[in-house]
C-alpha positions as CSV (number, residue, x, y, z in Angstrom):
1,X,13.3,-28.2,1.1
2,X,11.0,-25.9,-0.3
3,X,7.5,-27.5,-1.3
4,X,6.3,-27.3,-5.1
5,X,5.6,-23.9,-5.3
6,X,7.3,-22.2,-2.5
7,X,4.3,-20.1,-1.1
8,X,4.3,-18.9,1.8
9,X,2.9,-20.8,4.8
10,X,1.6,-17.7,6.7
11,X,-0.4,-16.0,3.6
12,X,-3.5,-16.5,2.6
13,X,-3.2,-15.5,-1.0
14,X,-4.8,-16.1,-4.7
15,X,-4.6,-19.6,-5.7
16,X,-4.3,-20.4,-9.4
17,X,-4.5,-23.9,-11.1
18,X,-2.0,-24.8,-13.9
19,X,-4.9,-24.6,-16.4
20,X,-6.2,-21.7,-15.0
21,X,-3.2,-19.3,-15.5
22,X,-2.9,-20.4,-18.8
23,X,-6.1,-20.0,-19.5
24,X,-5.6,-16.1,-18.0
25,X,-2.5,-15.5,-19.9
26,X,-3.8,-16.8,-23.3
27,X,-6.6,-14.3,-23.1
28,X,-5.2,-11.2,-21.7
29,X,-1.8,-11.4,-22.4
30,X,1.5,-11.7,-20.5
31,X,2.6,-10.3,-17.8
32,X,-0.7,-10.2,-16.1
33,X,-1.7,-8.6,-12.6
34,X,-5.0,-11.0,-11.4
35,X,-6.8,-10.3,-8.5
36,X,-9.2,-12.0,-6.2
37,X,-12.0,-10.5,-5.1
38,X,-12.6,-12.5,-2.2
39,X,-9.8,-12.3,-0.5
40,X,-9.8,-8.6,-1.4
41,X,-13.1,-8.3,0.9
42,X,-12.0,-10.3,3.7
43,X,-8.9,-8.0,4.3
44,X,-11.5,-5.2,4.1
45,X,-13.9,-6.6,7.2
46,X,-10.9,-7.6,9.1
47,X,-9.6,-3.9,8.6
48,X,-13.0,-3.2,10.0
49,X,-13.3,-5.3,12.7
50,X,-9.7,-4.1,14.3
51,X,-11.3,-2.1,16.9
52,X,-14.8,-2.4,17.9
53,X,-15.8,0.9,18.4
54,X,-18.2,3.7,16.5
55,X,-14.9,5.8,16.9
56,X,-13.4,3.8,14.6
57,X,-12.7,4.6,10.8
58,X,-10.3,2.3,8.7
59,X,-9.1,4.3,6.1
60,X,-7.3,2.3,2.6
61,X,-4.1,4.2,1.7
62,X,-4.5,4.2,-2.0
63,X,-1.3,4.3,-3.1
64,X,-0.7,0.5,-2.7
65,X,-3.1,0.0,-5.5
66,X,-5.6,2.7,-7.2
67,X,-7.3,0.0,-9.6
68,X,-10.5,1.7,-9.9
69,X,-12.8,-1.9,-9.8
70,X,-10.6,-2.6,-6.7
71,X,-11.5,1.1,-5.2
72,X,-15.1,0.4,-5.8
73,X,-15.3,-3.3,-3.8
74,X,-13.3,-1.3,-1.4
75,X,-15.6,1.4,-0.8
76,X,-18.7,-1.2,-0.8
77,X,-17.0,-3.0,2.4
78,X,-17.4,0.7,3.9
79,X,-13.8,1.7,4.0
80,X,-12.8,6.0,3.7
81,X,-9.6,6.1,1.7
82,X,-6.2,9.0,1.9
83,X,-4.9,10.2,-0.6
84,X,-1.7,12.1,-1.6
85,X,-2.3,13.4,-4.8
86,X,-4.8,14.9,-7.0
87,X,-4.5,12.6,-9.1
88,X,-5.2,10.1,-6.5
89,X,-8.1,12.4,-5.6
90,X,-9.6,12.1,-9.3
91,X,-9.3,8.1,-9.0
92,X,-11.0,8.1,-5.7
93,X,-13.7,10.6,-7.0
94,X,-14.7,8.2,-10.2
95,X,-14.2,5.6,-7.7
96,X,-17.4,6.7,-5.7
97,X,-15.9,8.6,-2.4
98,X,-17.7,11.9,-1.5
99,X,-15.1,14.7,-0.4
100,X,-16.0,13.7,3.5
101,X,-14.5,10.2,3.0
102,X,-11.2,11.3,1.6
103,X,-8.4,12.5,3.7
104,X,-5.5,14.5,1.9
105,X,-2.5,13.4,3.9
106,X,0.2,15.5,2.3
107,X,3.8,15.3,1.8
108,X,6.0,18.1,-0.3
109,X,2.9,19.8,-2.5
110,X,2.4,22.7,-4.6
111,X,-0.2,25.7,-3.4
112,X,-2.0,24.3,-6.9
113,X,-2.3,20.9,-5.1
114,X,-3.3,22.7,-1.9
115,X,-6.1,24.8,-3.1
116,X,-7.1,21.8,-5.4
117,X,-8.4,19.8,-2.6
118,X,-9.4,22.3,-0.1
119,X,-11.8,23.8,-2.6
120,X,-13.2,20.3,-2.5
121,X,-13.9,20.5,1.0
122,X,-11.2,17.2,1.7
123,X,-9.7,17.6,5.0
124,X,-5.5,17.8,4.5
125,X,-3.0,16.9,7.0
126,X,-0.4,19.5,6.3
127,X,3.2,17.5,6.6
128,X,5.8,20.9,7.7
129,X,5.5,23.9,9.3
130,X,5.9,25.9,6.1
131,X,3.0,24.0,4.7
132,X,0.7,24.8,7.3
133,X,1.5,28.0,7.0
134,X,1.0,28.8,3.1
135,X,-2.6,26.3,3.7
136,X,-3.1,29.0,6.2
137,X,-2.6,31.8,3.7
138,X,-4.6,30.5,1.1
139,X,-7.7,28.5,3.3
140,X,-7.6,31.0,6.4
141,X,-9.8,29.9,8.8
142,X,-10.2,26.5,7.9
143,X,-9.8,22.9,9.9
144,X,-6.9,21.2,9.1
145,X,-4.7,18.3,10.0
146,X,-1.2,18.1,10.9
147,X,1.2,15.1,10.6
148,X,3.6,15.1,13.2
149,X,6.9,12.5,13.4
150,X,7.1,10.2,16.8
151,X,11.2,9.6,16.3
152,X,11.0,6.2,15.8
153,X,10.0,3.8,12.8
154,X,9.1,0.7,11.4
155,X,9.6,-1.1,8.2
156,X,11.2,-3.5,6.3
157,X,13.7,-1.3,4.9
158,X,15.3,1.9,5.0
159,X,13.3,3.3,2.1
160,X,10.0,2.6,4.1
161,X,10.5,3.9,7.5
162,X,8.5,6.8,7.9
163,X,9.2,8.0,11.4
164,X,12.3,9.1,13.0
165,X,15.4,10.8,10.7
166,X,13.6,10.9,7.6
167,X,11.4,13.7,5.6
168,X,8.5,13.0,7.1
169,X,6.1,14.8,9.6
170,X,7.0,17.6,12.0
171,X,8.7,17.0,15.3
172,X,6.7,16.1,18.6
173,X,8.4,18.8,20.3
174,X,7.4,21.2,18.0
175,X,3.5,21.6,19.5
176,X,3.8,25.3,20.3
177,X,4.9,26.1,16.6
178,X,1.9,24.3,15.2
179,X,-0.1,26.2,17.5
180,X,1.5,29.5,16.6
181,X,1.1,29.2,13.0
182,X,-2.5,27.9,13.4
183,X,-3.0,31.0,15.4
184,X,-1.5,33.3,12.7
185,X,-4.3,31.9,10.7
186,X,-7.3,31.5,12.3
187,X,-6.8,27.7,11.5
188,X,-8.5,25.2,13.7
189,X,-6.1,21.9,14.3
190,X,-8.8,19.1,14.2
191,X,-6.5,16.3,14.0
192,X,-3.4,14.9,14.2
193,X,-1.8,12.0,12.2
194,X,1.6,10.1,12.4
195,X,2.7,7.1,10.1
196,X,5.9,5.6,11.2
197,X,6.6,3.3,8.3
198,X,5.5,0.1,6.0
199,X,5.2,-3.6,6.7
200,X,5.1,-4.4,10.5
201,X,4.6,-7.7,11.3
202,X,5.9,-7.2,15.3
203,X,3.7,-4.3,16.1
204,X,5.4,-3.3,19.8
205,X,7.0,0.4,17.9
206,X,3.5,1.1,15.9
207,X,1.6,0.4,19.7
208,X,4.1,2.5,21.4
209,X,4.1,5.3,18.6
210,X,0.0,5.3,19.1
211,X,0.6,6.0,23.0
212,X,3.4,8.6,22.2
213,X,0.5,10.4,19.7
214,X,-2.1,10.4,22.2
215,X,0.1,12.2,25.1
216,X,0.8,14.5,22.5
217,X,-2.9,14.9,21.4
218,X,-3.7,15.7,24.9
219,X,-2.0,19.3,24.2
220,X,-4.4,19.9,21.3
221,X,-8.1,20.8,22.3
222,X,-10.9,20.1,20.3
223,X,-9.5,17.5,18.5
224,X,-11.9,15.6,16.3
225,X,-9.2,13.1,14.3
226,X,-6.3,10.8,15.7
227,X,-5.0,9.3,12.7
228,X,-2.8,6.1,13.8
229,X,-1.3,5.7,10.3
230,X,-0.4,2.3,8.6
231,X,1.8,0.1,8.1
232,X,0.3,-3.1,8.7
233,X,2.2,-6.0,7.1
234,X,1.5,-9.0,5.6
235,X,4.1,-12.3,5.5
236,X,6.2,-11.6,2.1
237,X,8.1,-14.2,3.8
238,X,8.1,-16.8,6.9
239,X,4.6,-18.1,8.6
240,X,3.8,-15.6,10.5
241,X,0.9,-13.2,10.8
242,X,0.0,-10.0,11.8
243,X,-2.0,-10.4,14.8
244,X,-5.1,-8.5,14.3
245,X,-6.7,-9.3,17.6
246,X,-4.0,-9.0,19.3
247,X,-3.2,-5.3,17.7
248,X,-6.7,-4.2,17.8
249,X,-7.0,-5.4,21.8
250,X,-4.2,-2.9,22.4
251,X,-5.5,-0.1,20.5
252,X,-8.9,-0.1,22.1
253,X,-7.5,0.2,25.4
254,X,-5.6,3.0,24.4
255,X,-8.2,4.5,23.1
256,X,-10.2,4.4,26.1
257,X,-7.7,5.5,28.1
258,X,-7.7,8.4,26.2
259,X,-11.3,9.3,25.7
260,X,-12.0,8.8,29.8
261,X,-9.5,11.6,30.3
262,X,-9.9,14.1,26.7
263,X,-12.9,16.8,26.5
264,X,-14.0,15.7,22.7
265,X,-15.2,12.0,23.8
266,X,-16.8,12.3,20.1
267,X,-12.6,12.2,18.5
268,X,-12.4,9.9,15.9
269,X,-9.7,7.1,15.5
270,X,-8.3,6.4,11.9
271,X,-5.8,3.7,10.6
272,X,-4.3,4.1,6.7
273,X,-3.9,0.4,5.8
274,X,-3.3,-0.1,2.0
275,X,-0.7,-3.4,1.6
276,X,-2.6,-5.2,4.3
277,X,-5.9,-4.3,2.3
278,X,-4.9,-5.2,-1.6
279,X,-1.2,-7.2,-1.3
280,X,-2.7,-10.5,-1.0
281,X,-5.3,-11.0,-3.3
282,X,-3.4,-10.1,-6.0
283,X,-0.6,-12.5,-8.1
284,X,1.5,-11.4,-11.4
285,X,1.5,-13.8,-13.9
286,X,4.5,-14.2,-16.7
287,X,5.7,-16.6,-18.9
288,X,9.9,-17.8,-19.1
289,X,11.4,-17.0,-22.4
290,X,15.4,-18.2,-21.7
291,X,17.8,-20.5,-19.0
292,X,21.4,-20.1,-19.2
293,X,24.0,-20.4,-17.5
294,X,26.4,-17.7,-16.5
295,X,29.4,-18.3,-14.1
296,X,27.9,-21.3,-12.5
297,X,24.3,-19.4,-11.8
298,X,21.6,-20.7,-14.0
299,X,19.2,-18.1,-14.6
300,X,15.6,-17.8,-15.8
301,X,14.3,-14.9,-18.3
302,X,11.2,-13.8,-18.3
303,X,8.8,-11.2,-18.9
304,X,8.9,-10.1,-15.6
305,X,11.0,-7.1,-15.5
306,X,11.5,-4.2,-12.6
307,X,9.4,-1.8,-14.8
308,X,6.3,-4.7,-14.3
309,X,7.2,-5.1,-10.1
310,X,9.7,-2.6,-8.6
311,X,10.2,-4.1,-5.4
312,X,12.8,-6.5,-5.3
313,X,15.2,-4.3,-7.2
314,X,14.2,-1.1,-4.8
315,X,13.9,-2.3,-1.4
316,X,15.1,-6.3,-1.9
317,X,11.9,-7.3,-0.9
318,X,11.0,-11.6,-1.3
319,X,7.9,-12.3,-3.2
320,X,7.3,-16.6,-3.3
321,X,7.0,-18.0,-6.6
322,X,4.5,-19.9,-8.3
323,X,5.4,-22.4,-10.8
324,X,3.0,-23.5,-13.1
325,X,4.2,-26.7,-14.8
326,X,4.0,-30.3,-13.8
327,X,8.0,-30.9,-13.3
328,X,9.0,-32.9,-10.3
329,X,12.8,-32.6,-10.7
330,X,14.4,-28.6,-8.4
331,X,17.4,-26.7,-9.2
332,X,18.2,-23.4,-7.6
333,X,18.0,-20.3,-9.9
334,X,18.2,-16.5,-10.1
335,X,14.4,-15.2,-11.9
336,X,15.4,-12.2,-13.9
337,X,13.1,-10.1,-16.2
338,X,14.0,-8.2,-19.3
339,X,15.4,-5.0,-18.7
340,X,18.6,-3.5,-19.4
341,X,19.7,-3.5,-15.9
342,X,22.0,-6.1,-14.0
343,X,19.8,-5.5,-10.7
344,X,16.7,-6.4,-12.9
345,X,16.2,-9.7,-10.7
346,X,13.0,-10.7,-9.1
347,X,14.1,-13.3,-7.3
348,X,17.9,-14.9,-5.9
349,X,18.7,-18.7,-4.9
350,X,15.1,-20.0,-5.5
351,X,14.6,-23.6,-5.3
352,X,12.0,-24.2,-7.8
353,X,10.8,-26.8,-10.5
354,X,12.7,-26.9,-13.6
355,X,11.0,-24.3,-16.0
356,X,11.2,-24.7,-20.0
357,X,10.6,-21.7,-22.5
358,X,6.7,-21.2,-22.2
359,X,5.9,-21.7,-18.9
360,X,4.1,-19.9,-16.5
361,X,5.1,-18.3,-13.5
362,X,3.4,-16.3,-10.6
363,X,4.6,-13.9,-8.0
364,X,2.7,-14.0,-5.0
365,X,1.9,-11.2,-2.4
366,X,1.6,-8.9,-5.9
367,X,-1.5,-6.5,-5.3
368,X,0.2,-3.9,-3.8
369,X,2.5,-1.7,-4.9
370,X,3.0,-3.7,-8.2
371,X,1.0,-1.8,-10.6
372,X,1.1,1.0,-9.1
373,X,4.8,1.7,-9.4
374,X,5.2,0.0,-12.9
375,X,6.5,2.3,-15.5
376,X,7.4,2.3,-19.0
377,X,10.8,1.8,-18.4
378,X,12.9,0.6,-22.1
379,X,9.7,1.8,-23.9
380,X,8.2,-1.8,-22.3
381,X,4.1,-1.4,-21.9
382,X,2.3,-1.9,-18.8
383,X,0.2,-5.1,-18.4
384,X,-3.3,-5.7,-17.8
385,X,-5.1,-6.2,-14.6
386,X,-7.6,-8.5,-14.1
387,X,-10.4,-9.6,-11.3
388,X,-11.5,-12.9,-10.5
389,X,-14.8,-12.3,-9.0
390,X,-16.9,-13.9,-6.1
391,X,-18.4,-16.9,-8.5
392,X,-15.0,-17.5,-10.0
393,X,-15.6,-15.4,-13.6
394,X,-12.7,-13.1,-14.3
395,X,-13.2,-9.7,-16.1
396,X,-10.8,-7.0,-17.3
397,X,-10.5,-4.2,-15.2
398,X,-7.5,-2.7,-17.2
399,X,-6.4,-2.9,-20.1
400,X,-2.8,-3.4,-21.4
401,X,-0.6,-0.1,-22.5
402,X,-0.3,0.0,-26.3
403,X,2.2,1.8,-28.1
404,X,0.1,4.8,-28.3
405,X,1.3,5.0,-24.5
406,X,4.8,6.2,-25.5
407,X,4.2,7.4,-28.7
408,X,2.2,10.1,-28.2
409,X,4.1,12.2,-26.6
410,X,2.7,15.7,-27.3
C-alpha cells in the first residue's frame, strides 16, 4: 500500500506542508512551479564533486530548466552551462555566463544561428558533416567541436535516446571525414562530445559509451575537450539512486587511463547534467476542480493539464503525487488536467487520499523539463514559478502569462 502521499523513497525532493501550499497557491495563483533552493545547490556540488580532478568541468544542460534565478544560483555553485539555442544563449548571457563558459552543442541550425554564436566567441559542437562544413565556410579557421554518435543509447524512452539509430551525432567510423572537412577548412577539431540519451539510473552503457569516445579521441590530436554528455537520472519512480561515487570512481579511471597515454595531458573532461541538476528541487502545485466517474474509473480534474507538464502524455513518464489534505480514507484514480485531449492524464491507477473540489495537489520530481516545455496550448496561460530560498522565504521568479500572451499576436 502506498503511504499518504506516495513519494518516492529514493528522492530527495521539496517538501511542502498542507498550510504551506496553500499558503503558495493563494498568493501566486494555481498551477504553480515552486522550487527549493537548497536542494537546487546540493545537486550543483554533487555535480561538482563527480570526479575529483582540475580536468573536470560540470556543465548544466539548460534546457531542463532556463529559469533565470535558477541559472544564476547555478552559476554561483561554479557550474559552465550548453546551450542549443540562441535563445538559450541570451538567457544564459542575462543569467551571468561569459562566452568562455557556454558551449553551443548544436543540433539541425541555421547559418543565422551558426554565425550568431561564433561571433560571440562560444565554442559549437557541430552535430553532421554538412554542418561542419558550412561552420567551416563561414568561421574558416576556427576551433570547433564535433558531436559524434557511439551506436548505443540510454533512456527511459524511445523519445530520449540519443545514441544509436536516431538523428543525432555523426558516426564513429566516420573520423577521416571529420578530418577531411576540417582540413578543407583550416578548422582545428578541439573536442569531441557524445550524449547517448536521458535518465540513466544503471550507468554500465553511459561508462562504456565514455571508453568507446576516448579510443576514438585517441585518433584526434590536440584535443583540448572530451565532452561525456548527460543523462544522469534521478528516481521518477522506485528507491533507487544514481550512484554518484560509484559513476564518478569509474570515470576518473578512465580518464587517467587516457591522459597517461594522450599528448594534451592539459584535455578537459565535461559532463551536460540538466535533470539531475534542477528535477528535484522543484514540485508543481494545482488545485482539483471535478471527480466523476466514467465506466468504472473515477477520475480527478484539475488544473494540471499537458500544456502545464508534458511528460506523462509524451514519453509516459511517473511523477509521485502529493496530496495536500488531511483525508485518511484511498481509492485509486486517474489525475487528469483540463485540456481537450483524451491522453491529457498526469497520472493512471494512483492510490491516493480521497480529494474534494479545492484541494491541493503536487507533482513531484517537477523542476525539469516542466516549464520549460509548457505551452499555451487551448489559449491556457503559463503559471508562475516560484523559489523558496535558503531561510525558507519564497519570492517570485516568474510571473504568470496574462492574456496579453496570446493576444498580441502581431
Amino acid at each position: 500500500m502506498a503511504d499518504k502521499n506516495n513519494v518516492t523513497a529514493g528522492s530527495e525532493t521539496i517538501m511542502l506542508t498542507n498550510e504551506k501550499a496553500a499558503e503558495l497557491v493563494n498568493k501566486y495563483g494555481s498551477p504553480l512551479y515552486v522550487y527549493d533552493e537548497k536542494i537546487l545547490r546540493k545537486r550543483c556540488r554533487e555535480m561538482k564533486a563527480l570526479i575529483d580532478s582540475p580536468k573536470y568541468i560540470p556543465l548544466y544542460s539548460a534546457k531542463a530548466n532556463t529559469n533565470i534565478e535558477l541559472l544564476k544560483i547555478i552559476r554561483e555553485e561554479g557550474l559552465n552551462v550548453d546551450a542549443m539555442s540562441e535563445g538559450e544563449i541570451l538567457l544564459e548571457e542575462k543569467a551571468g555566463f561569459t562566452s568562455d563558459e557556454i558551449l553551443m552543442v548544436t543540433n539541425n541550425i541555421s547559418d543565422e544561428e551558426i554565425r550568431f554564436a561564433g561571433e560571440r566567441g562560444i565554442l559549437m559542437s557541430c552535430d553532421s558533416l554538412s554542418q561542419l562544413d558550412r561552420f567551416g565556410r563561414i568561421f574558416p579557421g576556427r576551433k570547433v567541436m564535433v558531436r559524434v554518435n557511439p551506436g548505443m543509447g540510454a533512456g527511459h524512452s524511445d523519445k530520449v535516446i540519443t545514441a544509436g539509430s536516431c538523428k543525432f551525432g555523426v558516426e564513429y567510423s566516420k573520423a577521416d571525414l571529420i578530418k577531411q572537412v576540417a582540413s578543407k577548412y583550416d578548422l582545428k577539431i578541439v573536442g569531441l562530445n557524445q550524449h547517448v540519451g536521458s535518465l540513466f539510473i544503471n550507468y554500465n552503457t553511459f561508462v562504456e559509451a565514455c571508453r568507446m569516445l576516448l579510443e576514438l579521441a585517441k585518433q584526434f590530436e590536440g584535443l583540448e575537450i572530451i565532452d561525456f554528455g548527460g543523462g544522469f537520472g534521478v528516481p521518477y519512480y522506485g528507491d533507487k539512486r544514481l550512484d554518484m561515487e560509484g559513476l564518478g570512481a569509474e570515470l576518473k579511471k578512465l580518464i587517467y587511463d587516457f591522459i597517461n597515454e594522450y599528448s594534451n595531458k592539459d584535455v578537459k573532461f565535461l559532463t551536460e547534467a540538466g535533470r539531475y541538476i534542477s528535477a528535484e528541487c522543484g514540485i508543481l502545485l494545482g488545485t482539483v476542480y471535478s471527480q466523476k466517474k466514467v465506466y468504472g474509473i473515477k477520475y480527478i480534474g484539475t488544473d494540471l493539464g499537458f500544456n502545464v507538464l508534458i511528460r506523462p502524455m509524451l514519453y509516459d513518464s511517473y511523477h509521485d503525487i502529493q496530496v495536500f489534505n488531511n483525508s485518511e480514507d484511498y481509492e485509486t484514480v486517474n489525475i487528469v488536467g483540463n485540456i481537450c485531449e483524451s491522453g491529457d492524464i498526469l497520472a493512471h491507477n494512483r492510490y491516493l487520499p480521497i480529494m474534494l473540489h479545492g484541494d491541493i495537489i503536487g507533482v513531484k520530481n517537477a523542476g525539469a523539463y516542466g516549464y520549460s516545455m509548457a505551452s499555451n496550448y487551448n489559449s491556457r496561460l503559463r503559471p508562475a514559478e516560484v523559489l523558496i530560498k535558503e531561510d525558507g522565504s519564497d519570492v517570485l521568479i516568474r510571473k504568470r502569462d496574462d492574456y496579453s500572451v496570446i493576444l498580441n499576436q502581431l
